[in-house]
Every structure is written in C-alpha cells, then in structure tokens.
C-alpha positions as CSV (number, residue, x, y, z in Angstrom):
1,X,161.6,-5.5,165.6
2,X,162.8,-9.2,165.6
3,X,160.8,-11.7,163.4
4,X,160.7,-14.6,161.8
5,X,162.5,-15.0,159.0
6,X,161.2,-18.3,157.4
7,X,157.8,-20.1,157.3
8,X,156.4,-22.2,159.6
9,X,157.8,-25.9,158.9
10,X,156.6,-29.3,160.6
11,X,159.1,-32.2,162.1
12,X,158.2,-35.1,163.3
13,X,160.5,-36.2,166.5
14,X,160.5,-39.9,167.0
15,X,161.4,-40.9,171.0
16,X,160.9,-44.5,171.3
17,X,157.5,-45.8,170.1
18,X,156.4,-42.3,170.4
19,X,155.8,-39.8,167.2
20,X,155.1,-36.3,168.5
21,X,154.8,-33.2,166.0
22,X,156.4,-29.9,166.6
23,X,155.3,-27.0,164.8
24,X,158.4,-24.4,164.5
25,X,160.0,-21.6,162.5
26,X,163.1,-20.2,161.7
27,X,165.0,-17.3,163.9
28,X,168.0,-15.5,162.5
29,X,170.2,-14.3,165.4
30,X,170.7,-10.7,165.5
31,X,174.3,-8.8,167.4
32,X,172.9,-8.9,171.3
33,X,171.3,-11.6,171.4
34,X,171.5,-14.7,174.0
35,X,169.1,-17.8,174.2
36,X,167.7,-16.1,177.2
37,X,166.1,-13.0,175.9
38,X,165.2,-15.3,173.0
39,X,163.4,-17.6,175.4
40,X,162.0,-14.9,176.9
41,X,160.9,-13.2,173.6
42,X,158.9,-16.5,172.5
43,X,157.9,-17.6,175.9
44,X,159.7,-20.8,175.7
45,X,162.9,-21.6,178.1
46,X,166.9,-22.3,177.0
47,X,166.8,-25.6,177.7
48,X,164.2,-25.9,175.0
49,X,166.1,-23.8,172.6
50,X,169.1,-26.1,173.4
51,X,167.1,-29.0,172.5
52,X,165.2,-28.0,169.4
53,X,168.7,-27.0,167.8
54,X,170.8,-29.5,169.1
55,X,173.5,-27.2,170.6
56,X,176.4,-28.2,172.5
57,X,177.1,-24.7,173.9
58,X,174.9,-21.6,175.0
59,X,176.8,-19.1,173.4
60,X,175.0,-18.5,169.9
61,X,176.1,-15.9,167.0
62,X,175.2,-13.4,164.8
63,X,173.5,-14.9,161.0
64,X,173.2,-17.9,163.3
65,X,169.8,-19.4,162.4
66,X,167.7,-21.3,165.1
67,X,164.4,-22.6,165.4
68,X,161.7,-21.7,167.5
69,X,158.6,-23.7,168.9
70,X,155.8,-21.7,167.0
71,X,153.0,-22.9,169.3
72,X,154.0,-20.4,172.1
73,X,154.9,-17.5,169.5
74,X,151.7,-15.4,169.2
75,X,152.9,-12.0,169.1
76,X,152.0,-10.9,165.8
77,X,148.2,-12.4,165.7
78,X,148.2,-10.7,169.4
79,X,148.5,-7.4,167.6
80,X,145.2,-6.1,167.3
81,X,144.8,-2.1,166.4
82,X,147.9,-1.0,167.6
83,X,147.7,-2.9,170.6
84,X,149.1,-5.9,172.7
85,X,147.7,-8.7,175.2
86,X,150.5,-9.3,177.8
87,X,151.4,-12.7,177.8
88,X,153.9,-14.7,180.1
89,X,157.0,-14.0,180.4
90,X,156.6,-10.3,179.2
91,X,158.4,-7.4,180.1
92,X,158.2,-3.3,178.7
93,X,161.5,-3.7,177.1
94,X,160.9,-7.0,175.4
95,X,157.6,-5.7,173.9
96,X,159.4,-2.3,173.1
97,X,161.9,-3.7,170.9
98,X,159.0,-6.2,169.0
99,X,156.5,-3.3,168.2
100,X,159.9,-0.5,167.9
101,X,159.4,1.7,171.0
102,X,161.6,2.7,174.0
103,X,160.4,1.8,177.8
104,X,159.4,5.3,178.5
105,X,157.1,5.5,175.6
106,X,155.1,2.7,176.5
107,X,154.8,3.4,180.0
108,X,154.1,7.0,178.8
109,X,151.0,5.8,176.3
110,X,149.9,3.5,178.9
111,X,150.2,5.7,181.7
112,X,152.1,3.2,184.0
113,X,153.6,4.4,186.9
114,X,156.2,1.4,187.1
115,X,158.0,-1.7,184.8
116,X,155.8,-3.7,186.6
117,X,152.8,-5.8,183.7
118,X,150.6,-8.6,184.8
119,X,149.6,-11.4,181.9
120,X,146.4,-10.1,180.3
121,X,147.2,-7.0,180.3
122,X,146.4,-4.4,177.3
123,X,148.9,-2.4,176.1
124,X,149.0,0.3,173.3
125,X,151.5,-0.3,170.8
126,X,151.8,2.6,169.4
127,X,151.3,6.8,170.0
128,X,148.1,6.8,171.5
129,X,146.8,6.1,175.2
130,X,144.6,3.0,176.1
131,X,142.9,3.4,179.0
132,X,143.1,0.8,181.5
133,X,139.5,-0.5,182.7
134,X,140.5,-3.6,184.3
135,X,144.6,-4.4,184.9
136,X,145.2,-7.5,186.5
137,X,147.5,-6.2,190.3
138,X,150.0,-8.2,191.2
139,X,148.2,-10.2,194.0
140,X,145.9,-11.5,191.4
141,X,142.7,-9.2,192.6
142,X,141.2,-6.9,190.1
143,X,141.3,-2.8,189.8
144,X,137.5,-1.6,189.3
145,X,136.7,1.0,186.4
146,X,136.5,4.4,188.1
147,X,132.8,5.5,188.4
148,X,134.0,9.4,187.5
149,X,133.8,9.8,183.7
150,X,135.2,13.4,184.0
151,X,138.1,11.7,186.6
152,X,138.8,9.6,183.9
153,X,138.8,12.3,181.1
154,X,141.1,14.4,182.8
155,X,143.4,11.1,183.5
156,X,143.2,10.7,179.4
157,X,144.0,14.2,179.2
158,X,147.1,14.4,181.8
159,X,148.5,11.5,180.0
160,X,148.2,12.9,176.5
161,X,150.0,16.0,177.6
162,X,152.8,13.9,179.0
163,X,153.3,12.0,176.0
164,X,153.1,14.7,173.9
165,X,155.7,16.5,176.1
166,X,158.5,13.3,176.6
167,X,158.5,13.0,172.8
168,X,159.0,16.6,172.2
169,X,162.0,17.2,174.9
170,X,162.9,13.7,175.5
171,X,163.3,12.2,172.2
172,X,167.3,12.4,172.0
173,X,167.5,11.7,175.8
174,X,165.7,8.6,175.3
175,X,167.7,7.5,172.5
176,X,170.4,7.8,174.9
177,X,169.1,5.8,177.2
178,X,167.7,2.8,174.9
179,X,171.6,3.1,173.4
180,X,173.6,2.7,176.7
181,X,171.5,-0.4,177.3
182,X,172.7,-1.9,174.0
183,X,175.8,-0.6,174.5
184,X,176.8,0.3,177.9
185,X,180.0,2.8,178.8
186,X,182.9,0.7,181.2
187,X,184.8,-2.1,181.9
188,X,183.5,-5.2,180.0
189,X,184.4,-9.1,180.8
190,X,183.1,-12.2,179.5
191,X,181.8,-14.4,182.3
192,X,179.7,-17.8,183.3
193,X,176.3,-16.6,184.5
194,X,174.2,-19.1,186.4
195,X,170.8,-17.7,188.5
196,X,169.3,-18.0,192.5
197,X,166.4,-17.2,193.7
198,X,165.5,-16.0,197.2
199,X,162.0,-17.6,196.9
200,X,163.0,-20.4,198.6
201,X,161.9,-22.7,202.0
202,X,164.9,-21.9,204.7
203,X,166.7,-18.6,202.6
204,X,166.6,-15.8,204.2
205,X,166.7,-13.5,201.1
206,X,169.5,-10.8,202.7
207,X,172.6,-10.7,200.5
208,X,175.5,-9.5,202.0
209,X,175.3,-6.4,201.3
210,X,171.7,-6.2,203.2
211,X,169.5,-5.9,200.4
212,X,166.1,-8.0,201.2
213,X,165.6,-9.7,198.2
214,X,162.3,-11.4,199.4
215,X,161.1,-8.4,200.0
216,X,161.8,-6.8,196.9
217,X,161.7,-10.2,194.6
218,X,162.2,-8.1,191.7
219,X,165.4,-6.5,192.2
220,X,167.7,-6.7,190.0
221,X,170.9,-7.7,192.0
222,X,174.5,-9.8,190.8
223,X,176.3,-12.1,193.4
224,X,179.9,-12.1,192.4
225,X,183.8,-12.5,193.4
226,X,184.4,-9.1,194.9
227,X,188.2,-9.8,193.1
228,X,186.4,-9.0,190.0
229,X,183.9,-7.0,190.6
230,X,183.8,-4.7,193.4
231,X,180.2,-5.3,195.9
232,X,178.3,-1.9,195.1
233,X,179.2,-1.8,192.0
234,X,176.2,-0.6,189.2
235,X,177.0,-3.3,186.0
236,X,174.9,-4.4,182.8
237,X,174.5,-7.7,182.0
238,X,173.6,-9.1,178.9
239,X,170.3,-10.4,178.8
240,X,169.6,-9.1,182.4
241,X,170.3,-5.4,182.6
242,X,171.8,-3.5,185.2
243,X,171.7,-4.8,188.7
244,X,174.3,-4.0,191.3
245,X,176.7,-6.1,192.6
246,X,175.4,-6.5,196.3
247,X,176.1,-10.3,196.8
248,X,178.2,-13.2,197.4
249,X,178.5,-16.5,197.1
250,X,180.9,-19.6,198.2
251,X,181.0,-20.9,194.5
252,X,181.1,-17.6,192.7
253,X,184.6,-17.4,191.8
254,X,186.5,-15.7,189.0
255,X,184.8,-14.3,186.1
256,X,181.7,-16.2,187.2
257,X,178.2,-14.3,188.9
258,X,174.9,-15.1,189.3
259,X,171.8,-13.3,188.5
260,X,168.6,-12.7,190.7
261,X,165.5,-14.2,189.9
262,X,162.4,-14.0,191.3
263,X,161.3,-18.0,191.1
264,X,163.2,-20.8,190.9
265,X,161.4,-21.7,187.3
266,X,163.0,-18.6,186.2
267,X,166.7,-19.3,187.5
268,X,165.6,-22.8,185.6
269,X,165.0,-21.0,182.6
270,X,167.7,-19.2,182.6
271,X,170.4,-22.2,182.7
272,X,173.6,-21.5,182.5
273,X,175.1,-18.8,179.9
274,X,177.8,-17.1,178.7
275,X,177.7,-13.4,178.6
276,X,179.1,-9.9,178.6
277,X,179.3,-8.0,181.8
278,X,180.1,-4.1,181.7
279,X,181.1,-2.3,185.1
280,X,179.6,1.0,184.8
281,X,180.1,2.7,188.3
C-alpha cells in the first residue's frame, strides 16, 4: 500500500498581493510509478503535481520525494471497518493496491459484475462481502434495495461461495495476473504519451481500425505509428494498462502514441508523459 511518508506540512505561496495556504505532505516515489497514477491516486491532476514540485520534466524516479496537496487525500480517514467510499477519480486497481488486494478480489467481495465504480460507492476492503443497497449506475439514477430478503440471502450466500472458491483455486493465478501488470512479458520501448478523447462536438469516435469509441467511452485503445507498433496489436502501458493498438493519427509519429480517454478533462489530466510501452501480442 502507498502512503505518506512525512507529516502534514503548511506553505504559504505568495502570487502577487495574494497569500494562499496549501496544506500538503510528502510522497516517496516507489519503482512504477508516473505522475499520472499518482494524480489519480490523490485525486489531483499532473499539472498540479508539476506545479507543487517545480519540475521541469514528467519523468520522476524511484526515492524521488514529491509533495502532494493533502486537502484532496482522504483515503485513510475514508476507511471505516474494512471499507471504502468511492471517490473521484477511482478505479478497482487503484484502490486494490491502497488497501493490498488484487482486482478480482474486490470485485469478488463486492460482487461486481464489471471494473465499472460510480463516486459514492461502498466498497469492502477486505475478505468479507458488503452488500450493495443503493449503488449509484452510471446514468446517475439510483438501484432500489430488493424487497426479497431470502433473494438477497441467497445473493450473500452465492457470493461467499465464490470468494471463498477464487481464493482457494485462484490464488497463484491471480498473483500471475496482478504480476504481468507490473511487469508485462514482450517488446518494451520508451515513448511520448499524450491523450484524445472521442467525447468531442464534430468526432466521429471510429478509429481506424473501426472500433466506436463513443460508444464504448471506456475502451481502452492506443493511436500509434503502425512503423512501431503494428495496429491490432494487445500492449501495456504504464500508467494506462493494456489497450490495443487500433488507431492512428497524422501527428503520431515515432516512438510517440496516444492514449484514450473518456473526457477531455481526463486527456487534460493526463498531460503529456514519458512512459514504458510493452508489445505483448
């Protein structure tokens, strides 16, 4: 789990006649890091890291130290009893590597049927299923408690079952898994990631390859120089995860790609970075 490593400190900034006060702490890079996940880990953006620590470059370091704007950073205090309130910016594998657990456990203690969490959310941090009463859906509306309190028991039940089944024949296969994501087999290249987004007026959201991306907004798809990497190709990128390599672009040349996002705050957020690309198929 990645924390914190000194106390909460207070600066003062000074921009013209203006005095503002920025409550922040200390973050000690760990190997597989990238400002982005780190954004994304303490809901702030890149550009914010790249301001609080005065960097010239994106590319960061192991042992380096950076601070972080505490005010967003609530993940601790928003453990309660072995569980956790979803909050912007979230995602399974974000919150698995916080509270030490894989994907598939937390889907499996949650009983989700997809990646897919809405802000507000509960989730159980740990070995035991939470059942969901009221789950924000992705259109906004609410899901109603099921009337059936036997329906409902026999959910509880199902899911225990499951869990208790993944973690007894699945354990080394999902060691496997959260490995190859850390450290993914094939062809690896350094390369200048920028991000699009299909989400916007006059795109038509079909790459080249045919995939609708407005349809499917949270696809996880490359564009890149076909040169380099071959269109259809399934690659990992640092800080994104896999995606496939189903699009082009006119300024996407060399050992350069860009990722999809589903907004254009998040291709905002995302900047522009250096990472590590691995061709795995």
């Amino acid at each position: 789990m990645k924390k914190l490593v000194a106390s909460i400190a207070t600066g003062a900034i000074i921009a013209g006649a203006t005095v503002t006060t920025v409550s922040a702490a200390e973050y000690e890079v760990e190997k597989g890091d990238n400002l982005w996940s780190i954004a994304q880990e303490y809901n702030t953006s890149v550009d914010e890291l790249v301001d609080i620590n005065e960097l010239n470059t994106t590319t960061i370091y192991p042992k380096q130290t950076l601070s972080i704007d505490d005010t967003n950073n609530n993940n601790d205090s928003n453990n309660t009893n072995g569980t956790y309130k979803v909050q912007k910016g979230d995602t399974l594998y974000g919150i698995g590597n916080d509270f030490g657990a894989s994907v598939n456990e937390l889907k499996a203690w949650n009983n989700l049927q997809s990646d897919l969490i809405v802000v507000g959310q509960q989730l159980a941090t740990e070995g035991s299923h939470v059942e969901q009463n009221k789950t924000q859906s992705a259109s906004g509306t609410e899901a109603t408690e099921s009337s059936s309190s036997n329906e409902s028991t026999e959910q509880s039940n199902k899911s225990t079952q499951a869990t208790a089944v993944s973690n007894e024949n699945n354990t080394s296969e999902q060691q496997s898994q959260d490995s190859s994501q850390d450290n993914p087999e094939g062809k690896t290249m350094t390369v200048t990631a920028t991000a699009y987004t299909a989400d916007c007026e006059g795109c038509s959201g079909v790459t080249s390859t045919g995939v609708d991306l407005n349809a499917n907004p949270n696809k996880k798809v490359i564009a890149v120089d076909p040169n380099v990497i071959p269109l259809g190709s399934k690659v990992h990128v640092e800080g994104y995860g896999y995606a496939t390599a189903a699009d082009i672009g006119g300024a996407i040349n060399g050992n350069k790609i860009d990722v999809h996002v589903p907004s254009e705050a998040k291709a905002n957020q995302w900047g522009v970075q250096t990472v590590d690309v691995t061709i795995v198929d």
